[in-house]
Backbone as a printed PyTorch tensor [residue, N CA C, xyz], in Angstrom:
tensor([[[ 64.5690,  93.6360,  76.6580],
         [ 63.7930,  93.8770,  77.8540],
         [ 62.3900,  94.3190,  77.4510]],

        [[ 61.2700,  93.6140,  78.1640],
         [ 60.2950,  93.7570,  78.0880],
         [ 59.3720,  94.8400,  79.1780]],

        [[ 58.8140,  96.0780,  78.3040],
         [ 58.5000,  96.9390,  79.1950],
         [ 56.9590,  97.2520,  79.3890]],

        [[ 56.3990,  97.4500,  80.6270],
         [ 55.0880,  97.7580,  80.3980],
         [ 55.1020,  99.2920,  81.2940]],

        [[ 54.2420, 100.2240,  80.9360],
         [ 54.2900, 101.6570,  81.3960],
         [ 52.6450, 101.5880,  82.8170]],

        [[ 52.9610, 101.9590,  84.0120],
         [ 51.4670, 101.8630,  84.9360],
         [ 51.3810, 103.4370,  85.5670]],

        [[ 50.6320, 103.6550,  85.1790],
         [ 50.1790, 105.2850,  85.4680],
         [ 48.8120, 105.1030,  86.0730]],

        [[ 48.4020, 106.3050,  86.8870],
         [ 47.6030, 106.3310,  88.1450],
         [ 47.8220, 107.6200,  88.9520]],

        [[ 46.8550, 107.5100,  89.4420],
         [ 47.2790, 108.5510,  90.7700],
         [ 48.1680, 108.3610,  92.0030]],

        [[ 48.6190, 109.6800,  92.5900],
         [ 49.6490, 109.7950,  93.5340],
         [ 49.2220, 109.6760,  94.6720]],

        [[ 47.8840, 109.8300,  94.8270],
         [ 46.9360, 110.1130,  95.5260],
         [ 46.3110, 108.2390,  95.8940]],

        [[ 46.2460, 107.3420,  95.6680],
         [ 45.5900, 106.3870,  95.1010],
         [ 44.6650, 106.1860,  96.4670]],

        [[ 43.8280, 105.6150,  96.1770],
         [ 42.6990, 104.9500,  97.5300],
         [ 43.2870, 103.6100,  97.8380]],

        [[ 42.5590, 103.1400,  99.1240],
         [ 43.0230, 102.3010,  98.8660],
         [ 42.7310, 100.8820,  97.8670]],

        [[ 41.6310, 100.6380,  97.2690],
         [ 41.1580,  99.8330,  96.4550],
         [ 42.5850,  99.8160,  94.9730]],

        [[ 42.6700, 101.2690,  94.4740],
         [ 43.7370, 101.7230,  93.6380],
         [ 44.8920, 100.9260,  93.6120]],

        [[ 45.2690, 101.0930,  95.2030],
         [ 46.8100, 100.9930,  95.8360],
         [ 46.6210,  99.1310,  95.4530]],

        [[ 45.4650,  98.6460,  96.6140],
         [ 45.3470,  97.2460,  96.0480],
         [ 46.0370,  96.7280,  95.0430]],

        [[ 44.8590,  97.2210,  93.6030],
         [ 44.8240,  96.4660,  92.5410],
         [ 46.3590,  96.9950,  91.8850]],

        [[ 46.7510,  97.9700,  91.8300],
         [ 48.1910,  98.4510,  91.7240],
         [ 48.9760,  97.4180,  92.1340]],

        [[ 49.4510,  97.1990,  93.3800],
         [ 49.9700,  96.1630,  94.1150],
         [ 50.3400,  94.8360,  93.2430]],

        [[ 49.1610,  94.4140,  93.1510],
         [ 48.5620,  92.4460,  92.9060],
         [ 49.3050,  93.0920,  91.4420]],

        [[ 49.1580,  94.1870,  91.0360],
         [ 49.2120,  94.1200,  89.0520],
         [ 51.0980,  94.2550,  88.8700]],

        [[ 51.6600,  94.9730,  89.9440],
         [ 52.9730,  94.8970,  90.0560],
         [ 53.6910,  93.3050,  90.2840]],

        [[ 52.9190,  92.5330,  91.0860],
         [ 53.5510,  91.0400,  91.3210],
         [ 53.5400,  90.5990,  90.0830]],

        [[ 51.9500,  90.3380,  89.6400],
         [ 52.2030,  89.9080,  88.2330],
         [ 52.6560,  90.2180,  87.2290]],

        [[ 53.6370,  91.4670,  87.1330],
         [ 54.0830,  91.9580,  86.1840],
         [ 55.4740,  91.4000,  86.1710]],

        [[ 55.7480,  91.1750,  87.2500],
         [ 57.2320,  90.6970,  87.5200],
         [ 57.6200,  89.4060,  87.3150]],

        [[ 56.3130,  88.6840,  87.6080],
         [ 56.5350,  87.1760,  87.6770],
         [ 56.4320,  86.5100,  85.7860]],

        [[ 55.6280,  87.3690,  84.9260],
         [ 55.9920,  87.4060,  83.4990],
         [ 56.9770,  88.0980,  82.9770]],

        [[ 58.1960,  88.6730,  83.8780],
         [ 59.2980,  88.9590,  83.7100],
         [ 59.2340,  90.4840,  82.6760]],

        [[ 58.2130,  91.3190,  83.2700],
         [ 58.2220,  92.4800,  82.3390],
         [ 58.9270,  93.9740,  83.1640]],

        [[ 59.4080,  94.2370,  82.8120],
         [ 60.0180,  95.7200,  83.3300],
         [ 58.4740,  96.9150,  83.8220]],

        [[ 58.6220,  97.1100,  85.0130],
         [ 57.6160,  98.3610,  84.8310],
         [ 58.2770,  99.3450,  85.2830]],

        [[ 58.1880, 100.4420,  84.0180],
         [ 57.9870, 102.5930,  84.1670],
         [ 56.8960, 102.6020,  84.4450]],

        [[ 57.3850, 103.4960,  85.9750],
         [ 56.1630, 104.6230,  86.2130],
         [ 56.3320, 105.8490,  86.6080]],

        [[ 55.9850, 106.8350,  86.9560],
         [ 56.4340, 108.2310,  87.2760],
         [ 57.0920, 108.3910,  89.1390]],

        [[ 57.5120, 106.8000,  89.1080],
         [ 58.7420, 107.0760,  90.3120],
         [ 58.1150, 107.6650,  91.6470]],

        [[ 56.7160, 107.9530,  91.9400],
         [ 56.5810, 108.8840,  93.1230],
         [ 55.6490, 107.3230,  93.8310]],

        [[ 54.6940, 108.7450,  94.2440],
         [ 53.3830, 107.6300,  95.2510],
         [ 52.6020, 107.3820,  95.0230]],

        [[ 51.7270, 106.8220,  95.5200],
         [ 50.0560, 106.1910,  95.0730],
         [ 50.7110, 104.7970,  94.3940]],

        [[ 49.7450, 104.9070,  93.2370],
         [ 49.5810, 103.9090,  92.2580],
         [ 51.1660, 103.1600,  91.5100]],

        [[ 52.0900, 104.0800,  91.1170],
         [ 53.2680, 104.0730,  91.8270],
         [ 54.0680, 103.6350,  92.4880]],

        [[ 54.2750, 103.9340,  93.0540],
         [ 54.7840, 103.2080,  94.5710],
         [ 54.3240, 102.0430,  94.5160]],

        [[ 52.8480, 101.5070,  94.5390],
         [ 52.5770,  99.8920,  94.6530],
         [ 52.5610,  99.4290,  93.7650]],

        [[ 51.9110,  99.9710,  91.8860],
         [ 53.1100,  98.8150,  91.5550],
         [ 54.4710,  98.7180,  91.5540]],

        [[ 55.1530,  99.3950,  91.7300],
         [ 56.5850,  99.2820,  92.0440],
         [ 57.0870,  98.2620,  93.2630]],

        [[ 56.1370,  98.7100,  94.6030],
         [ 56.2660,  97.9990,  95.3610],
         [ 56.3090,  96.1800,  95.5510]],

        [[ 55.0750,  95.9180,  94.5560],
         [ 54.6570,  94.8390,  94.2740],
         [ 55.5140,  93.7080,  92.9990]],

        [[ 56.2850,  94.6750,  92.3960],
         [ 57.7700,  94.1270,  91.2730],
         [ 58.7850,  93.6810,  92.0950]],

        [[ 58.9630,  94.2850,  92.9300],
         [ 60.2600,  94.4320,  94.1270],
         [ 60.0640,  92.9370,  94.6260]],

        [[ 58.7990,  92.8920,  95.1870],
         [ 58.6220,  91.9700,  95.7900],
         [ 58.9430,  90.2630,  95.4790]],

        [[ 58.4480,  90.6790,  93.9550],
         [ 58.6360,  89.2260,  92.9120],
         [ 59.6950,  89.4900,  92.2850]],

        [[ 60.7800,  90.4360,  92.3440],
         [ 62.3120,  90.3840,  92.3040],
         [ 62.2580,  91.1520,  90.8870]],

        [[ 61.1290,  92.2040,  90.4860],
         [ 61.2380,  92.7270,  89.0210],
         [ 62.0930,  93.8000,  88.9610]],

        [[ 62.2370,  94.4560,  87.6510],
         [ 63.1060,  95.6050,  87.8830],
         [ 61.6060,  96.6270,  87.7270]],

        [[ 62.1260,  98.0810,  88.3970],
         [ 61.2220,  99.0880,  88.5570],
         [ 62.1800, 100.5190,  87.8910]],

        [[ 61.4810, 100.7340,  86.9700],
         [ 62.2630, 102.4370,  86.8340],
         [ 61.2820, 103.1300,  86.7970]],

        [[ 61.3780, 104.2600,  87.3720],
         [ 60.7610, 106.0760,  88.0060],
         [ 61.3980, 106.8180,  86.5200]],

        [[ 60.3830, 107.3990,  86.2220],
         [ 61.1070, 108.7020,  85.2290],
         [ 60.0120, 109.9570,  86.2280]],

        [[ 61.9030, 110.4400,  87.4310],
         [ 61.4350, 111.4000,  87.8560],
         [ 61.1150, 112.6470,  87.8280]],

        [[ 59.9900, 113.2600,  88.2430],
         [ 59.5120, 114.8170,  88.0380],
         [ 61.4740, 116.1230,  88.2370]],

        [[ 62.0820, 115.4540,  89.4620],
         [ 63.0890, 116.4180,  89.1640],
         [ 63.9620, 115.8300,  89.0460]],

        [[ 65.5130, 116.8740,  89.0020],
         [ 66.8640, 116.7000,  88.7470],
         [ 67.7670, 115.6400,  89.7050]],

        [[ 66.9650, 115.3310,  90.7630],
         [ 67.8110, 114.6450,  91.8930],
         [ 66.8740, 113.5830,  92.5320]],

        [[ 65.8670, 113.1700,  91.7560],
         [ 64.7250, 111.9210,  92.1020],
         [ 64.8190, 111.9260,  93.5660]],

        [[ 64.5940, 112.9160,  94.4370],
         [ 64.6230, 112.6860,  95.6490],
         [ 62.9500, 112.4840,  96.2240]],

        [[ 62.0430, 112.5400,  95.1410],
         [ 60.8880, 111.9750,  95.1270],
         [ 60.3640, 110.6320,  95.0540]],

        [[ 61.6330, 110.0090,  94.6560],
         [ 61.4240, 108.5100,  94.0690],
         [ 60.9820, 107.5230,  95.4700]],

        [[ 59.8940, 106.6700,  95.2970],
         [ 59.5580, 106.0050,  95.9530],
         [ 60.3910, 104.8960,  96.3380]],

        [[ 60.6690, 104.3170,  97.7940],
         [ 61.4860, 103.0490,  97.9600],
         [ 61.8060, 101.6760,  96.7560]],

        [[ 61.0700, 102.1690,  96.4630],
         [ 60.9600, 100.7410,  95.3630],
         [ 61.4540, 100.6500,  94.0210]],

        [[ 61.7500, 102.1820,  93.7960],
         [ 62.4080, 102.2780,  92.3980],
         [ 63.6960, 102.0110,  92.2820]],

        [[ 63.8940, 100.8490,  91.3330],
         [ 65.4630, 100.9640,  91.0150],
         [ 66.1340, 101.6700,  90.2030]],

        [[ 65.6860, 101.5500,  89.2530],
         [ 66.4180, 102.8700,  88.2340],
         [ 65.5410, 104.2770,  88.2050]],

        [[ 66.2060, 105.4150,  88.8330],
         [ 65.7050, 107.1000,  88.7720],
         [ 66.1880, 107.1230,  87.4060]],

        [[ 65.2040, 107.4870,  86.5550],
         [ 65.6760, 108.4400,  85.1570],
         [ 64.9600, 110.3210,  85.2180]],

        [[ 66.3000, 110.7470,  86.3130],
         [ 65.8700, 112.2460,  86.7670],
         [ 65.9000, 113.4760,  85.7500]],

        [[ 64.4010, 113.7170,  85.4870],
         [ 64.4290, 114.3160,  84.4030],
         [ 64.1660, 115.8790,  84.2410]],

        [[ 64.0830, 116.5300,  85.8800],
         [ 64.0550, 118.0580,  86.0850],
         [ 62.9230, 118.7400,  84.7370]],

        [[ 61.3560, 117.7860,  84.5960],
         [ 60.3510, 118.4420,  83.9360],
         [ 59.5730, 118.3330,  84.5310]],

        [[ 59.6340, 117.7150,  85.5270],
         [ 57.9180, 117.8780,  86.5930],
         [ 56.9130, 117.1920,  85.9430]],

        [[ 55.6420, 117.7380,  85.2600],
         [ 54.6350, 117.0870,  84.5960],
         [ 55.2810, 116.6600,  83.2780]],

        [[ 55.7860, 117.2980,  82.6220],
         [ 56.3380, 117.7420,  81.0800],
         [ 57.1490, 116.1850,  80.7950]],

        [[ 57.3760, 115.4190,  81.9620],
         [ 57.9290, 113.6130,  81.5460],
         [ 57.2700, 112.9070,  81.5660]],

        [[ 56.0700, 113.4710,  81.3260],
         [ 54.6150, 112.5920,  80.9840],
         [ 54.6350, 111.6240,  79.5750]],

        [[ 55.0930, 112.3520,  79.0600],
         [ 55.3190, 111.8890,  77.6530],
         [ 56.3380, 110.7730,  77.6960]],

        [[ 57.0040, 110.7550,  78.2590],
         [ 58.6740, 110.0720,  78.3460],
         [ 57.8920, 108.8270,  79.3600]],

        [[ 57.3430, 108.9620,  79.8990],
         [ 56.8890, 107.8140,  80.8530],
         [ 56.1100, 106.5110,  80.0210]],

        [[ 55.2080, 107.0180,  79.2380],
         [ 54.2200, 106.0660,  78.3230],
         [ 54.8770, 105.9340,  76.9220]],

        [[ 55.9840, 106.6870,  76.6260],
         [ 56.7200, 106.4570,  75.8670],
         [ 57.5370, 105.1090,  76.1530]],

        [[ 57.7120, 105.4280,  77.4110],
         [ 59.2570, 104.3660,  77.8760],
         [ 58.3400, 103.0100,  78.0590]],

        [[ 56.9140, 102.7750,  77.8360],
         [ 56.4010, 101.3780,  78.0300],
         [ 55.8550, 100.9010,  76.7460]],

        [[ 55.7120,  99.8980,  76.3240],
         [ 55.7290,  98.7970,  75.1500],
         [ 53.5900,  98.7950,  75.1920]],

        [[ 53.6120,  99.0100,  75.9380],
         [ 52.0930,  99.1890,  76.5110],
         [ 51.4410, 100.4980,  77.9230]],

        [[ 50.4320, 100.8340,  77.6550],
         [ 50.4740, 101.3440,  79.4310],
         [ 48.6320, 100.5130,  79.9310]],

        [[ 48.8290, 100.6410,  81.0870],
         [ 47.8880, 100.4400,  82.1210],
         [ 47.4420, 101.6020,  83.0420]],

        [[ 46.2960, 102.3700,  83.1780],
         [ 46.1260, 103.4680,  83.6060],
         [ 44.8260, 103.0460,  85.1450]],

        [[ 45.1180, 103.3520,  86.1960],
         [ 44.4300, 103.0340,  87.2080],
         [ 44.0090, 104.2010,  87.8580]],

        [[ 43.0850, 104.8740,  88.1810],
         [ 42.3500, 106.1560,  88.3590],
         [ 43.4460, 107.0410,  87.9380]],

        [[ 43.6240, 108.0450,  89.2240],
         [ 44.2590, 109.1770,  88.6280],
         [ 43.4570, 110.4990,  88.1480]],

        [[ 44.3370, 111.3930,  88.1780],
         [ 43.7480, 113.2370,  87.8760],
         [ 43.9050, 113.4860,  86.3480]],

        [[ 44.4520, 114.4190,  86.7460],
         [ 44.6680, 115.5120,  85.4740],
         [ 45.6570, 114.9940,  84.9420]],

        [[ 47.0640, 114.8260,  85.7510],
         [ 48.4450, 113.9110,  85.2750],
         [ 47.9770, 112.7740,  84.8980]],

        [[ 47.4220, 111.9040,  84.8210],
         [ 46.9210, 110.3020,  84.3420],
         [ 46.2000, 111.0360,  83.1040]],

        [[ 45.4720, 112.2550,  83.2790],
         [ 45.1670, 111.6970,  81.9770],
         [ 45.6630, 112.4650,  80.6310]],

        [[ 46.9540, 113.2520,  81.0170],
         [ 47.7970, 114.2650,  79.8790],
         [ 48.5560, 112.3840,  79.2940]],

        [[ 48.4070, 111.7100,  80.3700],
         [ 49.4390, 110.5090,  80.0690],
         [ 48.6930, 109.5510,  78.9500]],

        [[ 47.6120, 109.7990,  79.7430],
         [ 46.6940, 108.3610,  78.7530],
         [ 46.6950, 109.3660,  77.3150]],

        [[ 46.5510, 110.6670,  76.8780],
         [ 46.7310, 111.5160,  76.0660],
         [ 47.6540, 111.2620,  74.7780]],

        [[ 49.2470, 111.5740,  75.8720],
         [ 49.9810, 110.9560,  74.9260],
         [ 50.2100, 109.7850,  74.5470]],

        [[ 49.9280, 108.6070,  75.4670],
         [ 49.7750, 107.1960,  74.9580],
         [ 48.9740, 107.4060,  73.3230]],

        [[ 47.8870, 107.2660,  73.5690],
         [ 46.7750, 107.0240,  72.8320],
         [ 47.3680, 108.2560,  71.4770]],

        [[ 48.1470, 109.6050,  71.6000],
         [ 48.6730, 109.7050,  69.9690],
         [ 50.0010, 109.0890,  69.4780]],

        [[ 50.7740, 108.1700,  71.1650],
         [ 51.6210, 107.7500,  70.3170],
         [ 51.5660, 106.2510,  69.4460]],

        [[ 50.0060, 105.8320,  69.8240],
         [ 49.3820, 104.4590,  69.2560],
         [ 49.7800, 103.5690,  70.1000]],

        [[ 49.6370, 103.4390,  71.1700],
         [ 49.4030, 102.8270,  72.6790],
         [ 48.6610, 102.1500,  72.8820]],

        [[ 48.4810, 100.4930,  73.1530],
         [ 47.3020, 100.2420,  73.9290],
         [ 47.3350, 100.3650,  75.3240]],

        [[ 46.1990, 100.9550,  75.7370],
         [ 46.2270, 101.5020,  76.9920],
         [ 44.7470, 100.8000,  77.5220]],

        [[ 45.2910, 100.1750,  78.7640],
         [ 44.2460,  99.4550,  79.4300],
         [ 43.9330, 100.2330,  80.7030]],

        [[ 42.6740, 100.1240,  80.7780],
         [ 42.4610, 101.6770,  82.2150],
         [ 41.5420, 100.6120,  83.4050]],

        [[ 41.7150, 100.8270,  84.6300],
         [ 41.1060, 100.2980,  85.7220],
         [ 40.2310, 101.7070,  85.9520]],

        [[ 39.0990, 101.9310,  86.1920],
         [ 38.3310, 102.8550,  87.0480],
         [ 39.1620, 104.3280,  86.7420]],

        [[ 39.7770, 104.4070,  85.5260],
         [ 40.2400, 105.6380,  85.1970],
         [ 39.0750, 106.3430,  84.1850]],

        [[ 39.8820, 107.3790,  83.5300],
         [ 39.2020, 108.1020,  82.9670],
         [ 38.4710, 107.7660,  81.3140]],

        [[ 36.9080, 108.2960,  81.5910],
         [ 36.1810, 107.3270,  80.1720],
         [ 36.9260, 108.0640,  79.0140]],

        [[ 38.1960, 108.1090,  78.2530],
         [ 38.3900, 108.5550,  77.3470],
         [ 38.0330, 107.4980,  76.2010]],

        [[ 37.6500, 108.2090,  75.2050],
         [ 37.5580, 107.0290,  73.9300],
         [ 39.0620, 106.3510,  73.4130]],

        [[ 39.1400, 105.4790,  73.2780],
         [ 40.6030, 104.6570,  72.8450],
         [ 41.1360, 104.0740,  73.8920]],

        [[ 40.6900, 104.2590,  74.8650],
         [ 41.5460, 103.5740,  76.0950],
         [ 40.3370, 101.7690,  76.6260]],

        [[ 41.0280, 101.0500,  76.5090],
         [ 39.9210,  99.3320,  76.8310],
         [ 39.8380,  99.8150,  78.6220]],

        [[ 38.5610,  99.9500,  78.4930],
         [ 38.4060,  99.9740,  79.8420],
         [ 38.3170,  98.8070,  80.8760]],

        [[ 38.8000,  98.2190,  81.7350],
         [ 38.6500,  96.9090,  82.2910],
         [ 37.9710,  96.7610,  83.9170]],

        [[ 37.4020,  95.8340,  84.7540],
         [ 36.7480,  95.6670,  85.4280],
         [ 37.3610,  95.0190,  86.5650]],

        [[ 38.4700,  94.0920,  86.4930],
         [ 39.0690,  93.3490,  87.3240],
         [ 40.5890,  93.0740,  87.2330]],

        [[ 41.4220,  93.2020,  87.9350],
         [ 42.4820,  92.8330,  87.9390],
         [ 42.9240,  91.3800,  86.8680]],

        [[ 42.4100,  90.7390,  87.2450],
         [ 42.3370,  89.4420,  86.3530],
         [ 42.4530,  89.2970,  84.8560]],

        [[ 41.2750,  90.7390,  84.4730],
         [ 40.9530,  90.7130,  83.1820],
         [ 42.2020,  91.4730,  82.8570]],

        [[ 42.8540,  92.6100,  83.5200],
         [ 44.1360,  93.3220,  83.3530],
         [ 45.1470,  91.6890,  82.8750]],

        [[ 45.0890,  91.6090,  83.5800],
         [ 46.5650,  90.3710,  83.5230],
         [ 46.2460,  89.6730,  82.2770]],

        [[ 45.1280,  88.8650,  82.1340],
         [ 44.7130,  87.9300,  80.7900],
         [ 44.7890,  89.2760,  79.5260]],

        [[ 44.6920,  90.4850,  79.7030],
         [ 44.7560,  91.6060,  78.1850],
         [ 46.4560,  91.7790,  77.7520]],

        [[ 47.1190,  91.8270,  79.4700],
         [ 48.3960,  91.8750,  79.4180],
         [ 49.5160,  90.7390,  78.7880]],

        [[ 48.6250,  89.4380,  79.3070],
         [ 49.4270,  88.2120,  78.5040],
         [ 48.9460,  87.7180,  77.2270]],

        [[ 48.1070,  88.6960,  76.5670],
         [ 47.4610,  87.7880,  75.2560],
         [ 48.6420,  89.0190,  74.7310]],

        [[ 49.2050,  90.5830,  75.0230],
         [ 49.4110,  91.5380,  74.0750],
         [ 50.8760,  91.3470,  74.1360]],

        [[ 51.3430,  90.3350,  74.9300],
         [ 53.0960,  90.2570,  75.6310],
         [ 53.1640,  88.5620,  74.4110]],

        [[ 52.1310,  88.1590,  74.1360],
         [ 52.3700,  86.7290,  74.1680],
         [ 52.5440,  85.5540,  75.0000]],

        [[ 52.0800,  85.8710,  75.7630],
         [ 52.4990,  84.9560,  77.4620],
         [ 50.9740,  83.9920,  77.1440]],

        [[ 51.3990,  82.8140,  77.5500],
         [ 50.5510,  81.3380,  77.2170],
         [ 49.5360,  81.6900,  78.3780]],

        [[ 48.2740,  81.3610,  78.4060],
         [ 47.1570,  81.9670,  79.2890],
         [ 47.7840,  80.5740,  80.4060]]])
């Protein structure tokens, strides 16, 4: 199983929620698994947007009983650490994709980037090591050159 990790805010705008969305279809339709932290915002739509194109979605949730988990998640991995499964989230993806987001997006892009992560960021945070990208499009073409998927 092929996994990609999408972190973001909970909070997302709607432009966020958008490009979240469109990046969940296409994630599904190249047949890749997406972890995300199971709640709302950014979240929720790509999750929402896997569902849609029949992908699988797993939440690694903040508590013991994922009663946070957004409609769209199929597998709760309830992990009763709140922020502290930050690590476990960008762990659990083969890659991550980071789309705005706070303080939590960026303890995440954090541990990505020491666990040697490529981490592709939409309108997130300017950290050094993270490819910053401009368009959904360009997300998808970084995503299928690093999966191997034929352009």
């Amino acid at each position: 199983m092929r996994t990609i990790a999408v972190i973001g805010s909970s909070q997302a705008n709607a432009e966020e929620y958008a490009v979240a969305y469109q990046l969940g279809k296409e994630l599904a339709r190249l047949g890749l698994t997406v972890v995300c932290g199971g709640r709302t915002g950014v979240m929720e739509a790509v999750c929402k947007g896997a569902k849609e194109e029949g992908g699988l979605t797993v939440g690694i949730m903040p508590s013991y009983d994922g009663h946070e988990a957004n409609p769209y998640v199929d597998l709760k991995i309830n992990t009763g650490m709140n922020w502290n499964r930050n690590p476990i989230v960008v762990a659990s993806g083969e890659m991550v994709v980071a789309i705005g987001g706070s303080y939590g997006t960026l303890s995440e892009i954090a541990y990505a980037l020491i666990l040697g992560k490529l981490v592709l960021g939409y309108k997130t945070h300017p950290v050094e090591g993270v490819e910053h990208l401009d368009s959904l499009d360009e997300i998808i073409k970084r995503v299928k050159n690093f999966y191997g998927v034929k352009a």
